[in-house]
C-alpha positions in Angstrom: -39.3 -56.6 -74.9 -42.4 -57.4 -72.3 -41.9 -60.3 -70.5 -45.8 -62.0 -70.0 -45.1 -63.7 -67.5 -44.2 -60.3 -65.4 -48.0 -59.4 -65.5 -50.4 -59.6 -62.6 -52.8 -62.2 -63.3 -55.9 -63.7 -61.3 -58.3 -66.5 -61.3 -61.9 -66.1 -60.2 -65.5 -67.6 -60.2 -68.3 -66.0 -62.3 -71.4 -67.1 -60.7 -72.9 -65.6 -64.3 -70.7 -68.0 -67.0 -70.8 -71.1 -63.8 -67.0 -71.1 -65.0 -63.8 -69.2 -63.9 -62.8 -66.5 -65.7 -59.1 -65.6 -66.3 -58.1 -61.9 -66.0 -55.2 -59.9 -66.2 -55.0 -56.3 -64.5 -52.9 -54.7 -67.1 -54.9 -55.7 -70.1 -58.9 -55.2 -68.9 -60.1 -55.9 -72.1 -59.4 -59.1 -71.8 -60.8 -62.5 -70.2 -60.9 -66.5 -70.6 -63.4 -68.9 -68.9 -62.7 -72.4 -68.6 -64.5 -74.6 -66.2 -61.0 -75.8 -64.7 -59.3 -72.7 -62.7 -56.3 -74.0 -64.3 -57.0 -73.7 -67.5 -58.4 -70.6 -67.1 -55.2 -69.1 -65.4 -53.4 -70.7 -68.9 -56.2 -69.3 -71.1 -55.4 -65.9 -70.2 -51.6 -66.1 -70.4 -51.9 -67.4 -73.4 -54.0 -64.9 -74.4 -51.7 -61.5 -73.2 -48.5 -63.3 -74.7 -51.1 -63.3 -78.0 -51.6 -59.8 -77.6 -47.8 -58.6 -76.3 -46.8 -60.0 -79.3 -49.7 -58.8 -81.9 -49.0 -55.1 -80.5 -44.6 -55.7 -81.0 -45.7 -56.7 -84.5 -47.5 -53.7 -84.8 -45.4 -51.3 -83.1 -48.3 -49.8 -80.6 -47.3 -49.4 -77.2 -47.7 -52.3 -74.5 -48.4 -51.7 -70.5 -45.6 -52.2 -68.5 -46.2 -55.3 -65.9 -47.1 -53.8 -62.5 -44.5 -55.8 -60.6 -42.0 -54.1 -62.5 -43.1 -50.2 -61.8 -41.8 -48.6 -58.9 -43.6 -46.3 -56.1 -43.1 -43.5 -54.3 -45.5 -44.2 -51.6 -46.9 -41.0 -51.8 -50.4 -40.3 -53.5 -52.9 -37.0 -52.8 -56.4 -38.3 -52.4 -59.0 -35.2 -52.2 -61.8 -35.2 -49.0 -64.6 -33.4 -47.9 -63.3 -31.0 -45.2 -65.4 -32.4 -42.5 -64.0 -36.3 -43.9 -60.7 -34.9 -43.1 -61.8 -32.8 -39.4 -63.3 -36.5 -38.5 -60.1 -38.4 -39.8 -57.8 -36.1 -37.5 -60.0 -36.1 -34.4 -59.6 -40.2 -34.6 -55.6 -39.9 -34.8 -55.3 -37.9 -32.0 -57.3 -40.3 -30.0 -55.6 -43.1 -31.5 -52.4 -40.8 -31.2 -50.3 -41.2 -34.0 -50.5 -39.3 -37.0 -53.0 -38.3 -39.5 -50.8 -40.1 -42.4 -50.2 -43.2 -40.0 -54.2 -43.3 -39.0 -54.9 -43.1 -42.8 -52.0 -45.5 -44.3 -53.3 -48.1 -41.6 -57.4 -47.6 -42.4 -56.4 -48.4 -46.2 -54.2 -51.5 -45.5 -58.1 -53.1 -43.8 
């Protein structure tokens, strides 16, 4: 059984609805706006623990809370060749390694 609470949830202002809209990353699909961010952070838990519990009923698969996945901390990313040239010629200068110059430009 999914815990609801596990899942990674965020408040945020819509300039568009003038409210804040409730989101969860695991479930995309869905929102709530409420013009307290409080609410709106309760709108859409109540509204996942609503769904995780419509999709047990219905025996359909439900996403597995990020917090709760584990990670290699290893992923390939494709680049242009002269992207990746560039990229090496800066972590020699910064010398360190390629994967050290890269891990650190993603963490900006």
């Amino acid at each position: 059984m999914v815990n609801y609470k596990h899942y990674t949830y965020r408040v945020t202002w819509s300039s568009e609805d003038e409210e804040f809209v409730g989101l969860c990353s695991e479930f995309p699909s869905l929102s709530y706006l409420d013009e307290n961010q409080d609410a709106a952070l309760k709108g859409i838990t109540n509204l996942v623990k609503d769904a995780v519990a419509d999709m047990e009923a219905n025996n359909e698969r439900i996403p597995q809370p990020i917090a709760e996945k584990t990670y290699s901390g290893k992923f390939q990313v494709r680049i242009p060749p002269e992207l990746h040239r560039r990229l090496a010629i800066e972590a020699a200068e910064e010398n360190v390694s390629l994967n050290r110059y890269v891990s650190l430009k993603l963490a900006c």
